[in-house]
C-alpha atoms as one frame of an Amber mdcrd trajectory, in Angstrom:
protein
 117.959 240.085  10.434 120.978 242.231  10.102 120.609 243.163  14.034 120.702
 239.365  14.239 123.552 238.688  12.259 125.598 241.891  13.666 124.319 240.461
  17.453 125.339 237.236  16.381 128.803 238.158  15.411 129.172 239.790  18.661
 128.850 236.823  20.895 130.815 235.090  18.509 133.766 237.917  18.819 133.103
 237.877  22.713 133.734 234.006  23.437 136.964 234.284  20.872 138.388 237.309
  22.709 137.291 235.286  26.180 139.203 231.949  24.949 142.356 233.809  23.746
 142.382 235.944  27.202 142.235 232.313  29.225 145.109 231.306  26.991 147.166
 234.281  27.444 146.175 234.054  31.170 147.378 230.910  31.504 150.524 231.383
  29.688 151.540 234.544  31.480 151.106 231.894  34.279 154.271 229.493  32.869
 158.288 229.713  33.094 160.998 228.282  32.033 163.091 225.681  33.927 165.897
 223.331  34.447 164.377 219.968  34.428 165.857 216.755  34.596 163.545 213.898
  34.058 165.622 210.939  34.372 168.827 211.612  36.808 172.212 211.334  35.157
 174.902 213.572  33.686 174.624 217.120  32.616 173.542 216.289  28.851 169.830
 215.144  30.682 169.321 218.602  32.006 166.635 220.588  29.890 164.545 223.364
  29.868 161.273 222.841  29.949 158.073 225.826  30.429 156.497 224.724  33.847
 153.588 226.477  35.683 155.296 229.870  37.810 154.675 228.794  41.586 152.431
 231.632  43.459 153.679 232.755  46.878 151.697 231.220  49.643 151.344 232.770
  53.207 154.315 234.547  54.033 156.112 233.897  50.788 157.695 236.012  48.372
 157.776 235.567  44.903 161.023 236.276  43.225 162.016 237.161  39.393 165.232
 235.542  39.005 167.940 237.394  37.460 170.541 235.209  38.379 171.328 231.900
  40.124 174.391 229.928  41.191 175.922 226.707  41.220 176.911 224.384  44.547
 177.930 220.771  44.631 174.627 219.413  45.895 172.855 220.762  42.963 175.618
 217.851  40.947 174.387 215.094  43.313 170.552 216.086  42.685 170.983 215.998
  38.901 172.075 212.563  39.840 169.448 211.603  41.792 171.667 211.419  44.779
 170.243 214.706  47.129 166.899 214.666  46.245 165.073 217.845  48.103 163.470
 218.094  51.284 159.032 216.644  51.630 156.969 219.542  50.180 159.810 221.746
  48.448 160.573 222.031  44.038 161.597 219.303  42.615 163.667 222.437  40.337
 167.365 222.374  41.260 168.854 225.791  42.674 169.638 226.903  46.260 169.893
 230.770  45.871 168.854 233.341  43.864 169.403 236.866  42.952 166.303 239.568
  41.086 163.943 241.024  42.057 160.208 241.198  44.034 157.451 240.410  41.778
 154.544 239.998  44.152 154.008 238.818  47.470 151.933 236.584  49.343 149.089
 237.132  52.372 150.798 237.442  55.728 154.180 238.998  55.169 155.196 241.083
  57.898 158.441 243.194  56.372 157.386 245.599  53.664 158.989 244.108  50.423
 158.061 246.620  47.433 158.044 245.514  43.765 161.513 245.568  41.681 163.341
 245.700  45.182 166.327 243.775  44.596 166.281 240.895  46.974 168.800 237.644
  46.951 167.338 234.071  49.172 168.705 231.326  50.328 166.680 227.919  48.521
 165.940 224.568  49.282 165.309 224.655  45.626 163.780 225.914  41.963 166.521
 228.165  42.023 167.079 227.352  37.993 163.849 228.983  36.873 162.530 232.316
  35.619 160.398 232.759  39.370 160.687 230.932  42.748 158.976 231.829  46.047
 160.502 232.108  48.948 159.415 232.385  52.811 160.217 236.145  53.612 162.530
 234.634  56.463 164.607 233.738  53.833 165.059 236.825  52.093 167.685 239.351
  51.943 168.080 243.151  50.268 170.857 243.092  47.829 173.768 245.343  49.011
 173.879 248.741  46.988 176.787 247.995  45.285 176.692 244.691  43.933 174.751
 243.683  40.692 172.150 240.891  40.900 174.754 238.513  39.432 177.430 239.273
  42.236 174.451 238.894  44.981 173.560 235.402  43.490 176.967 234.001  44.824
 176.126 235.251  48.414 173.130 233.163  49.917 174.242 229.686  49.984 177.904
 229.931  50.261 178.250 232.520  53.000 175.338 231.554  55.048 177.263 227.941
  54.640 180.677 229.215  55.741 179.062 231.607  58.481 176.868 228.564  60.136
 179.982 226.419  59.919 181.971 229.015  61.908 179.875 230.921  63.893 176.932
 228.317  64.592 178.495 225.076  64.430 182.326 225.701  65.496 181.995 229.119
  67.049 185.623 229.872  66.026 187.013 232.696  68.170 189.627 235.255  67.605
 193.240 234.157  66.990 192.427 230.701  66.680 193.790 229.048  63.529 191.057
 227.563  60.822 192.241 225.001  58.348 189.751 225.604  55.364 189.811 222.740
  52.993 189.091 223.663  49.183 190.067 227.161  49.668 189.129 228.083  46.161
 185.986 227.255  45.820 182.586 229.262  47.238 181.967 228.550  50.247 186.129
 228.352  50.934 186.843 231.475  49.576 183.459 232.953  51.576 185.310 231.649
  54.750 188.620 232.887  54.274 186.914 236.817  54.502 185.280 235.408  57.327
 187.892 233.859  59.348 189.433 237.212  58.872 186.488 239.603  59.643 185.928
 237.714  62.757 189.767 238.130  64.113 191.163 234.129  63.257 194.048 233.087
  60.950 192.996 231.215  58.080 194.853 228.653  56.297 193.674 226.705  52.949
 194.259 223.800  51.109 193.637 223.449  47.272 194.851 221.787  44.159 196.408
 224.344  41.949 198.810 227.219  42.741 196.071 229.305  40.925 193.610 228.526
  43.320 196.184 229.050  46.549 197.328 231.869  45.042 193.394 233.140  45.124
 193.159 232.245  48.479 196.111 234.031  49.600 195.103 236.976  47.762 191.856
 237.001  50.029 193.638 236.835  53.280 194.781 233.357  53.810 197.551 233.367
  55.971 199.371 229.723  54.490 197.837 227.575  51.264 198.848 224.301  50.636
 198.787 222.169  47.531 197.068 218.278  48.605 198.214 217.137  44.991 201.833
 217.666  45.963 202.253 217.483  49.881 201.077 216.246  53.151 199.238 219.096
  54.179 199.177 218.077  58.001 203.318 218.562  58.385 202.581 222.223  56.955
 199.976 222.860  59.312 201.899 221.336  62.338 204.954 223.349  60.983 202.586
 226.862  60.622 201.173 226.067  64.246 204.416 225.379  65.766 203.240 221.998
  66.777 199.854 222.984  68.230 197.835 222.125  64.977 194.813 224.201  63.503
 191.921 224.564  66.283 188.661 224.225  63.337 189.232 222.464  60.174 186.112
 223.367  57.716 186.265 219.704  55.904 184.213 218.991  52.481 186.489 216.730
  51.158 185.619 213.343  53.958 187.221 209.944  53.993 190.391 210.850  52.084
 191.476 212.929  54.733 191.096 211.720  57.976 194.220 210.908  59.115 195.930
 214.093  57.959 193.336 216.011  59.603 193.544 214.344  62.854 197.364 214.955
  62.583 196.440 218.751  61.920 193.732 219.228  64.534 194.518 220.935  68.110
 194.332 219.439  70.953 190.501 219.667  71.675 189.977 221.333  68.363 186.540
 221.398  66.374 186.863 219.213  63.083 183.616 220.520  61.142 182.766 217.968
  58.491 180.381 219.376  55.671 180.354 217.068  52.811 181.932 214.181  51.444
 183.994 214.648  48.036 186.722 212.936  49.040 184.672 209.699  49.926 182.119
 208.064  52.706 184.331 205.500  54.093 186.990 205.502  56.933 189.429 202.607
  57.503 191.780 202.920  60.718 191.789 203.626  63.749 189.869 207.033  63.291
 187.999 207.090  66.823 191.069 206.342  68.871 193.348 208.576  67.231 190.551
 211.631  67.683 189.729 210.818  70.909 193.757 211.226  72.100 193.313 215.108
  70.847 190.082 215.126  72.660 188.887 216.437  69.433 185.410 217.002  68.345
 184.262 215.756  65.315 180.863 218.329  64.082 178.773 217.424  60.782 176.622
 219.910  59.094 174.375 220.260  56.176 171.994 223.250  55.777 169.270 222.664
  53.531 167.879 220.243  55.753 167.122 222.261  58.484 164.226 223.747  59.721
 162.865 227.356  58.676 163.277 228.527  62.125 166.756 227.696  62.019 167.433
 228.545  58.779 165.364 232.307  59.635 167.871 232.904  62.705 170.919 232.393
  60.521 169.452 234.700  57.874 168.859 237.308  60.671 172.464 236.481  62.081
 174.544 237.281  58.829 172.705 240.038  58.013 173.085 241.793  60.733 176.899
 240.969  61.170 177.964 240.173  57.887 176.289 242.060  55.206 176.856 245.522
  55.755 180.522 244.879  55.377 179.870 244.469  51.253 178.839 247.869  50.963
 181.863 249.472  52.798 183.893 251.800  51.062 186.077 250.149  49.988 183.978
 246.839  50.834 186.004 244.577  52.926 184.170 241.802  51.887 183.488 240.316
  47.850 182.080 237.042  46.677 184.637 235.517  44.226 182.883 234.722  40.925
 184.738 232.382  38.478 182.402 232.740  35.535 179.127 233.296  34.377 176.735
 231.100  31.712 173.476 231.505  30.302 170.578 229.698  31.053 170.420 227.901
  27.907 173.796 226.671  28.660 173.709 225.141  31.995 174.977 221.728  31.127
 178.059 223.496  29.985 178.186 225.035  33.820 177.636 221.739  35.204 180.337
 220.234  33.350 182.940 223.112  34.501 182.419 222.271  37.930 182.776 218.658
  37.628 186.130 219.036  36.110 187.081 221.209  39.320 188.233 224.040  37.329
 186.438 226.929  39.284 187.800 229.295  41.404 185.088 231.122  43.480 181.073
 231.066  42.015 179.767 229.794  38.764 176.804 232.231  38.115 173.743 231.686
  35.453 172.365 233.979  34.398 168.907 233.377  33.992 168.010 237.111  32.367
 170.347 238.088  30.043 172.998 240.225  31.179 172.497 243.514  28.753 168.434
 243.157  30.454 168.896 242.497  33.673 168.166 245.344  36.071 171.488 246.591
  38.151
């Protein structure tokens, strides 16, 4: 009997220590994210614990130190950029931490705790995301993870607009619009590394006084003057030959006025509004001008690859020169727990460079 009991006891203990192993299991398994359930302002964005996504063929999963903010992750909160078929509902476009695991089929030899930085289509704001290996970079020795996180969508945005879209060549004159801000202060270092002149626009002599500092060769403040005289005054008539435009409708007709005669008028988003009245067409088509649009998370994982393989090769050795002729601009940093406070921050336009999150805390995150 007391081989019974003591035999008893023991499958007892064993399908105890089996259920609490399948919990643990499966909560090892969960994250935390940024959810938002019903679209809206930055108060409906909440963390929630989610399942951790597993890296399928090719992939690599990623534990993310850090993340960063753009303006289509504003317009998704809203409902208004909802992600590509197939990819996280999770907002977030790039990332910054390090290798966990990876999955069957990846070619490039990606070791655990190497400190990698991707670009996203999304689930950026979580605790793990995986990530096709195309999309993958090594972070530059010296930057920390939360410096790397304001790399992958903003330059690989400002390189694609001017070496993919406008191939801007040297000693031409670039007219970056919203100089201040990520992916204008990212082009301003790259208008310069690649030989070109680049001149910004912005709303506050902080923010021209950033750009300047970064190698813009003119800023000019939209709030208080019509930026195309300064341009056609900077030019000496001839006008800027690429304009990187994010701001849309409001500007048209100054930056017809500013564009060269067959210059490349890049248009990348639309803050400034959707709709045109005038006589747009005839007025571009007496510059010969040519108007580009762009948007990058849309396209394909080929494309997306090449432009990975591009900047890395021509771009991203120049952050670990000595001294580094190249910096992402970070305006501040927030934690996790406080991303509607980020959200907010850029919505009042008060940034200058990258707001970072900092999904591990700073005094644990690995340098």
């Amino acid at each position: 009997m007391h081989h019974i009991l003591r035999t008893g006891r023991l499958s007892l203990g064993n399908t105890y220590q089996t259920a609490w192993h399948k919990c643990c299991s499966s909560f090892s398994k969960m994250m935390r994210a940024v959810c938002v359930d019903v679209p809206g302002g930055p108060e409906n964005l909440q963390i929630r614990n989610v399942p951790r996504p597993q890296p399928k063929d090719g992939e690599v999963l990623i534990k993310v130190h850090a993340t960063a903010l753009n303006r289509a992750d504003l317009l998704q909160r809203r409902g208004l950029y909802p992600p590509p078929p197939g990819e996280s509902d999770i907002i977030g476009l790039e990332v910054a931490g390090t290798v966990d695991s990876v999955g069957p089929g990846v070619k490039r030899g990606w070791r655990p705790d190497e400190r990698v930085m991707a670009l996203l289509c999304g689930g950026g704001y979580a605790e793990y995301v995986s990530v096709p290996e195309e999309l993958v970079m090594s972070v530059p020795t010296n930057l920390t993870l939360c410096q790397a996180a304001a790399i992958p969508e903003a330059w690989l945005t400002a390189f694609q607009l001017l070496v993919f879209v406008a191939q801007v060549k040297e000693g031409e004159v670039v007219l970056v619009h919203a100089g201040a801000s990520g992916v204008g202060t990212a082009a301003v270092q790259l208008v310069r590394l690649f030989g070109a002149v680049p001149i910004v626009t912005a709303g506050s002599p902080e923010k021209l006084k950033m750009a300047e500092n970064l190698g813009a060769a003119a800023g000019y403040n939209y709030k208080e003057e019509k930026f195309a005289q300064r341009v056609q005054g900077f030019t000496g008539g001839k006008g800027a030959n690429v304009i990187l435009d994010c701001i849309g409708g409001a500007n048209w007709e100054q930056n017809v006025s500013s564009l060269a005669t067959d210059g490349r008028w890049v248009l990348y988003g639309t803050m400034g509004g959707r709709g045109v009245e005038g006589d747009l067409l005839g007025k571009l088509l007496s510059k010969r001008g040519h108007l580009l649009c762009s948007l990058l998370r849309s396209r394909s994982l080929q494309y997306k690859g090449e432009l990975v393989e591009a900047f890395s090769s021509r771009v991203l050795p120049h952050f670990s020169n000595q001294p580094a002729s190249l910096k992402p601009v970070i305006d501040s940093t927030f934690n996790l727990e406080d991303i509607a406070e980020a959200h907010r921050h850029m919505e009042a336009n008060k940034n200058i460079g990258k707001i970072i999150i900092n999904v591990i805390p700073q005094n644990k995150e690995t340098q």
